[in-house]
Structures are given as structure tokens and as C-alpha cells.
N, C-alpha and C positions, 0 to 999 in steps of 0.2 A: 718665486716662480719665474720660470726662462720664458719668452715671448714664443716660440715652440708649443710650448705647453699649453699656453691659454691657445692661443690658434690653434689647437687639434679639435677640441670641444664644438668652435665652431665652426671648422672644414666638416667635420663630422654632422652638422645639422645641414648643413649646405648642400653636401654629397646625399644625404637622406633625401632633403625637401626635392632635390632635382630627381632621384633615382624615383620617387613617387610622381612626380611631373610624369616622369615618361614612360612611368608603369599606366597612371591613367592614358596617354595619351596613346600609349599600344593595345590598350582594352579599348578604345573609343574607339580606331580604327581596324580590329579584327569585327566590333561589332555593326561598322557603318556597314565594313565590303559584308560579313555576313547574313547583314539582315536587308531583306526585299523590299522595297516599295514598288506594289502593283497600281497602274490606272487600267482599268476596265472598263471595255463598254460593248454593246451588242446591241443589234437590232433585227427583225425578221424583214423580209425582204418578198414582196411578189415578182419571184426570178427563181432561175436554178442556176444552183451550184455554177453552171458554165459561164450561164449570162451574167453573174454577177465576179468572175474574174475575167471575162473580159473586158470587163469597165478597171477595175482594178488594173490590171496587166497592159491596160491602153497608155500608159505616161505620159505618151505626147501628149493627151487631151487634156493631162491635171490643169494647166490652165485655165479652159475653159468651164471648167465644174468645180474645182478641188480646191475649197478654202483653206483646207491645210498645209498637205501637198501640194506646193503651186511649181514644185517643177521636180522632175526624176530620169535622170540617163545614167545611161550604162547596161549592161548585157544581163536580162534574165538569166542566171545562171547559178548553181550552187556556189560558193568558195568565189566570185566576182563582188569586185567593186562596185556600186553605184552611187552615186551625187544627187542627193537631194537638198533642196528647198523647204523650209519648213516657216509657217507662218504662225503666230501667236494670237490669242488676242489683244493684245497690245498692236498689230501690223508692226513688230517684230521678225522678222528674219533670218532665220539661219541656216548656213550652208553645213554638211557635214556629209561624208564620205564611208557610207556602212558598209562594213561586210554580207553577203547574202548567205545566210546558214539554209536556208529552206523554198525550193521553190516547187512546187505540189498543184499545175494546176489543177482552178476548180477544189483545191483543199487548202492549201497556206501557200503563203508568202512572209519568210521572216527573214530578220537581220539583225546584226549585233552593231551597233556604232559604240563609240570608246572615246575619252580625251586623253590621248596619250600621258604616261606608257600603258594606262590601264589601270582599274582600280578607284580610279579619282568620280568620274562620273561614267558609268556603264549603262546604257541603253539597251535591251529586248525588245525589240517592237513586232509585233507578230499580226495578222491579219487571217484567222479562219473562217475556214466556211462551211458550216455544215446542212446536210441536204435535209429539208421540213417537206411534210408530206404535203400533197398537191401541187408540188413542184415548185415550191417557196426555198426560201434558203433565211439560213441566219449565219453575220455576217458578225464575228466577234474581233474587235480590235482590242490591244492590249501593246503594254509596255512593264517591262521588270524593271526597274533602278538598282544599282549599286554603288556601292565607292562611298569614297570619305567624303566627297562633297554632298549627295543625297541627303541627310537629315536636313539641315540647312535650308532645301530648295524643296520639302514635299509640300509645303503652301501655296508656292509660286503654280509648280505641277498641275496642280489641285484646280486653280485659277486659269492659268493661261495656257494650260495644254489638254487637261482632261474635255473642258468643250469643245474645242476644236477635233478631237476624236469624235464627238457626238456630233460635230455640222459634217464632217468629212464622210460619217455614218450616213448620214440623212441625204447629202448629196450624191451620193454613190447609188443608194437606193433610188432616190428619183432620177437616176439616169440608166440604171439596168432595167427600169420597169415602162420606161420612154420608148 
């Protein structure tokens, strides 16, 4: 046998084992971006609909009230940028820069944030309001997850963000009802 020879056998095991490598590793990533991880949360609220976006739509004051949200500028406006603040429970920190998909007073306020180019971790963050009778409201936060980094971090999620959706609920409400 020529050295040719026996090296084909095992280029050929090589080339198999990596073509499966990257066969799994292109099924793990159509399945991370494809599949959602939702945090949800809601709360009724003794407000209307108005009163309770405009404690929402107030940004300057997240400081004073908003454990989550401790800070947010830039222009209400569909298709604008804004610069939030976001705090954990950890007193973790993070700055990021979402796009505004939705601004509906009195009905939503949403946005998409991204870690570029897109795909890797993908953020929905959505805030509705819908109008209960006696002039109550219910006040539903929510976030969609995507991307290949998402499996990974829906623990973390779970822990250090989804409460913080539930204080940010609770502080919102005791200040539309103040």
C-alpha cells in the first residue's frame, strides 16, 4: 500500500466527523434563533389605561420609582432610538440602545434591542395595557428571546430579569394610583 492510500480512509473519517460537527452545529443554531423564550408578567392596576402610560411614558422620573428601568432617553417615537438603563437583581447594569417598533398611547409601548449583527441575543420587550372595567387597567410586561446565545442564559433570565419585571410592575402601579 502507497501512503496515499491509507490516508484516504482516514481524510475520509475526518471530513465525515467535522461535516457532522457542523451539520449539528447548523441544526442548534436554526433551532436557538427559531425557538422563543418568553418572560411574562402582569398585573391589574387601580388606574386607566391613560393614567398608567403616563407613569410609563414619564422616563425622566424612572429614577425615582423604577427598579428596573433606572434610566431611558430618546424620542417616543416609532422606528427611534432610545438608551436605556437596565438594572438586575444582582445591581448589575446594563446600557443598550433599542429600536422602538410600537408606540400606542395608553395601549403599548414596544422595542426590539439586538447584540449585533442580530441573531445572537435578540430582545422583544413589550409593555400593554389593557383597559378592566371600573376603570382599572392591566398592565402586561413581556420579553421574546432569540438567537444562539438564548438557550444558555434562560436560567440566568429566570433569576435576574424576570423579577425585576414583577418590582417594575408593582412600582409602576403604586405610582399611577398615588
Amino acid at each position: 500500500m502507497t501512503t496515499a492510500t491509507t490516508k484516504s480512509p482516514l481524510r475520509r473519517r475526518v471530513l465525515t466527523a467535522l461535516g457532522a460537527v457542523v451539520a449539528l452545529l447548523a441544526g442548534y443554531c436554526i433551532y436557538a434563533i427559531a425557538h422563543t423564550t418568553v418572560l411574562h408578567t402582569e398585573i391589574e392596576i387601580d388606574a386607566t389605561p391613560d393614567e398608567v402610560w403616563k407613569v410609563l411614558a414619564d422616563r425622566a422620573a424612572y429614577p425615582d420609582w423604577n427598579p428596573f428601568i433606572i434610566s431611558s432617553t430618546g424620542d417616543l417615537k416609532t422606528g427611534a432610538k432610545i438608551t436605556n438603563i437596565l438594572k438586575d437583581t444582582n445591581g448589575d447594569e446594563t446600557t443598550f440602545t433599542p429600536e422602538l417598533l410600537a408606540v400606542d398611547p395608553g395601549k403599548e409601548l414596544r422595542w426590539i434591542g439586538k447584540i449585533p449583527p442580530g441573531g445572537i441575543f435578540d430582545g422583544e420587550h413589550s409593555f400593554r395595557i389593557e383597559a378592566l372595567p371600573d376603570g382599572r387597567s392591566r398592565l402586561i410586561q413581556e420579553e421574546k428571546f432569540n438567537g444562539i446565545a438564548v438557550p444558555f442564559t434562560v436560567g440566568m433570565l429566570n433569576k435576574t430579569i424576570k423579577p425585576q419585571f414583577e418590582a417594575m410592575n408593582r412600582a409602576l402601579a403604586a405610582r399611577a394610583t398615588n
